[in-house]
C-alpha positions as CSV (number, residue, x, y, z in Angstrom):
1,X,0.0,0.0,0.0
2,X,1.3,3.9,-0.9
3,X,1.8,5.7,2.1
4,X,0.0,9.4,1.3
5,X,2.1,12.5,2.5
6,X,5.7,13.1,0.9
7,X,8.5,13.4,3.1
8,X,12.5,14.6,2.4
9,X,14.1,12.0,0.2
10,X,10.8,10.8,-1.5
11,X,11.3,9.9,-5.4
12,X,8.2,11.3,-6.8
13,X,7.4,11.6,-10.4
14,X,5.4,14.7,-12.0
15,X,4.2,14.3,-15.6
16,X,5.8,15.5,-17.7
17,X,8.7,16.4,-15.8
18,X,9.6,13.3,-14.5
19,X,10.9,11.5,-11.9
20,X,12.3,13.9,-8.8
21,X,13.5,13.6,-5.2
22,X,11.5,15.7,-2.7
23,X,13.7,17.9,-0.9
24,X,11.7,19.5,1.8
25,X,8.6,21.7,2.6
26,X,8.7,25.7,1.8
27,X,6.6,28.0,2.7
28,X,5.7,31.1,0.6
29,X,4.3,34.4,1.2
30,X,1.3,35.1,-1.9
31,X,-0.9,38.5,-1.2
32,X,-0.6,38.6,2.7
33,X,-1.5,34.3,2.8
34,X,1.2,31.7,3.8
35,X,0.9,28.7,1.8
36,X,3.4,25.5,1.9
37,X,4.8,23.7,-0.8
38,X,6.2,20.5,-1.4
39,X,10.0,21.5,-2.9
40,X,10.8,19.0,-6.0
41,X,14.4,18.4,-7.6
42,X,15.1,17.0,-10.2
43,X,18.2,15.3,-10.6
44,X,21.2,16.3,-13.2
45,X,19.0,19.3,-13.5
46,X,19.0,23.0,-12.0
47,X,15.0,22.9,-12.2
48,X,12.8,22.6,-9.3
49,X,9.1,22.2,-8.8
50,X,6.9,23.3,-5.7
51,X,4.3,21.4,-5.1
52,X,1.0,22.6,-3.2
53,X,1.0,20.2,0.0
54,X,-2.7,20.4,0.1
55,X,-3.4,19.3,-3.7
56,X,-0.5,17.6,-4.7
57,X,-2.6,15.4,-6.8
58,X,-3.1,19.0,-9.0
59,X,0.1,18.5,-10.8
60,X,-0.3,14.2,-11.4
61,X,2.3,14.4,-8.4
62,X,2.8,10.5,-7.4
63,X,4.9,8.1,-5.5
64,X,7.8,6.6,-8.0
65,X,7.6,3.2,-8.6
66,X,8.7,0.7,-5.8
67,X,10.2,-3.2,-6.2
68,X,6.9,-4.5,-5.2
69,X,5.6,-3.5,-8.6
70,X,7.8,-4.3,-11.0
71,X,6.0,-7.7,-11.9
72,X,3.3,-5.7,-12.9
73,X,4.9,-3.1,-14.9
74,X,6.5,-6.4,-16.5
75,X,4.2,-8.4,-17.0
76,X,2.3,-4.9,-18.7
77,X,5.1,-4.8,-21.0
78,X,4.9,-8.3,-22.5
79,X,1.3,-8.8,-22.6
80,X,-0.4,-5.5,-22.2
81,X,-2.8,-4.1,-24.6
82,X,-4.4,-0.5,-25.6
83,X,-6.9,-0.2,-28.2
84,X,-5.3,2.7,-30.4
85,X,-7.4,3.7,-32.9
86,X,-6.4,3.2,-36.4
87,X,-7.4,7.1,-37.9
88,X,-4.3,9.0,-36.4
89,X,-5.3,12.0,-35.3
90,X,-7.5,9.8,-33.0
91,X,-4.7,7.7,-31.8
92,X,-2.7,10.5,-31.4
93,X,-4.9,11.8,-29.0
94,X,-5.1,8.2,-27.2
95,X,-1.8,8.2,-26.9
96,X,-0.6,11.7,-25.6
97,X,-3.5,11.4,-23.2
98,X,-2.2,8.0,-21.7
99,X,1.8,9.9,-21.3
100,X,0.3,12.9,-19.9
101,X,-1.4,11.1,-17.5
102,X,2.1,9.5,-16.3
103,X,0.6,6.7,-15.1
104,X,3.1,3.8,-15.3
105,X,1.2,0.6,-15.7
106,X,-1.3,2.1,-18.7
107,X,2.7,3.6,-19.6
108,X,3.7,-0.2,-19.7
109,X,0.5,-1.6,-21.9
110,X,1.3,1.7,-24.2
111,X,4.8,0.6,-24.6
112,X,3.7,-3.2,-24.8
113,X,1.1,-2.4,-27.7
114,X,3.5,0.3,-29.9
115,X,6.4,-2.4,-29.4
116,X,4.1,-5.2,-31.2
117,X,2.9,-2.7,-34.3
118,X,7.1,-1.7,-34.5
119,X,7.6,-5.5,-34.7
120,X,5.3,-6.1,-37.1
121,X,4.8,-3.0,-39.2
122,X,6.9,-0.5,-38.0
123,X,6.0,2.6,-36.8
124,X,5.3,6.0,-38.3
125,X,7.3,9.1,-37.1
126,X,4.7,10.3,-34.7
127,X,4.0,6.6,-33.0
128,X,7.8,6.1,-32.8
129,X,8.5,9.3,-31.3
130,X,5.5,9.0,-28.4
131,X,7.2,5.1,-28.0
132,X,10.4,6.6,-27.3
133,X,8.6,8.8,-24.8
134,X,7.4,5.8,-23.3
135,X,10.2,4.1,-23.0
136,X,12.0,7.4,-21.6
137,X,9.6,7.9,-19.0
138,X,9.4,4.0,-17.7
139,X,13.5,3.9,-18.0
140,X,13.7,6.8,-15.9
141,X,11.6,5.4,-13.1
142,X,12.7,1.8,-13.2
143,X,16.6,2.8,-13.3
144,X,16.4,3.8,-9.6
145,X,15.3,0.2,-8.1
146,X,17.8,-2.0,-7.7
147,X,15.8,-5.3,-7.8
148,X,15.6,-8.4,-9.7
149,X,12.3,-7.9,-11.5
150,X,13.1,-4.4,-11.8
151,X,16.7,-5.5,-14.2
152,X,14.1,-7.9,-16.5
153,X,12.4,-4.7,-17.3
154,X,15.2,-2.8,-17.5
155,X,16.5,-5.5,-20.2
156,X,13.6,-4.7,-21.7
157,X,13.4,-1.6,-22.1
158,X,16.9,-1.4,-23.4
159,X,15.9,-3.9,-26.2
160,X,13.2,-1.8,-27.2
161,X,15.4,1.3,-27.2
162,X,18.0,0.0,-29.2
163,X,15.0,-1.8,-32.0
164,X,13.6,1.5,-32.2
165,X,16.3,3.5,-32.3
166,X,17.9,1.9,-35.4
């Protein structure tokens, strides 16, 4: 089960920013009110996000992933499926909705369904560029758990990194 506050050292993830390490609380002075912020870095980066403590859920704020779900996320990537619409403007939509969301288990069935059409019929520039994003956004997350499970998807994601990327 997620614990719900965030404290110092939490890796959190904010679509589309990514995944980020909460540094502490700040409080800031707006027209004569105090209100407190959850304080966000972002790692190899200068940039910074606050946070509002009381609606974190606002920004998509979330817990990163943990261990204990990287079965899912894996078994997501090998046998997950999204029914993308064949018009594209349609499945664009589809698509860019699910990333936004940053919600990494629909992330994983996104990635599991693009991968199949690349295998089979390769993918236009659009598709391959929001599977990259994919992939980018579920690397980012699953490079910072050092687990068993969590190296299977890693190997997977690699494989699919260097198939699209060639």
């Amino acid at each position: 089960m997620k614990k719900l506050g965030y404290t110092a050292g939490d890796s959190v993830v904010i679509p589309p920013y990514g995944v980020g390490v909460v540094s502490g609380i700040s409080t800031r002075q707006i027209a004569n009110s105090s209100f407190s912020y959850y304080q966000v870095e972002f790692p190899n980066t200068t940039s910074k996000a606050f946070v509002p403590i009381d609606a974190p859920s606002t920004t998509g704020m979330r817990h990163a992933l943990t261990a204990l779900e990287m079965p899912e996320i894996c078994a997501r990537l090998t046998k997950g499926q999204v029914n993308l619409p064949r018009q594209w403007s349609a499945r664009h939509r589809r698509v860019t909705e699910i990333l936004s969301s940053g919600e990494p288990f629909e992330i994983a069935s996104l990635t599991a369904e693009l991968h199949r059409w690349h295998l089979e019929r390769g993918l236009p520039d659009l598709d391959r560029q929001a599977y990259r994003r994919a992939l980018k956004m579920l690397m980012q997350e699953v490079r910072l758990i050092a687990d068993e499970s969590a190296l299977e998807v890693q190997a997977f994601l690699d494989r699919a990194w260097l198939e699209v990327s060639n």
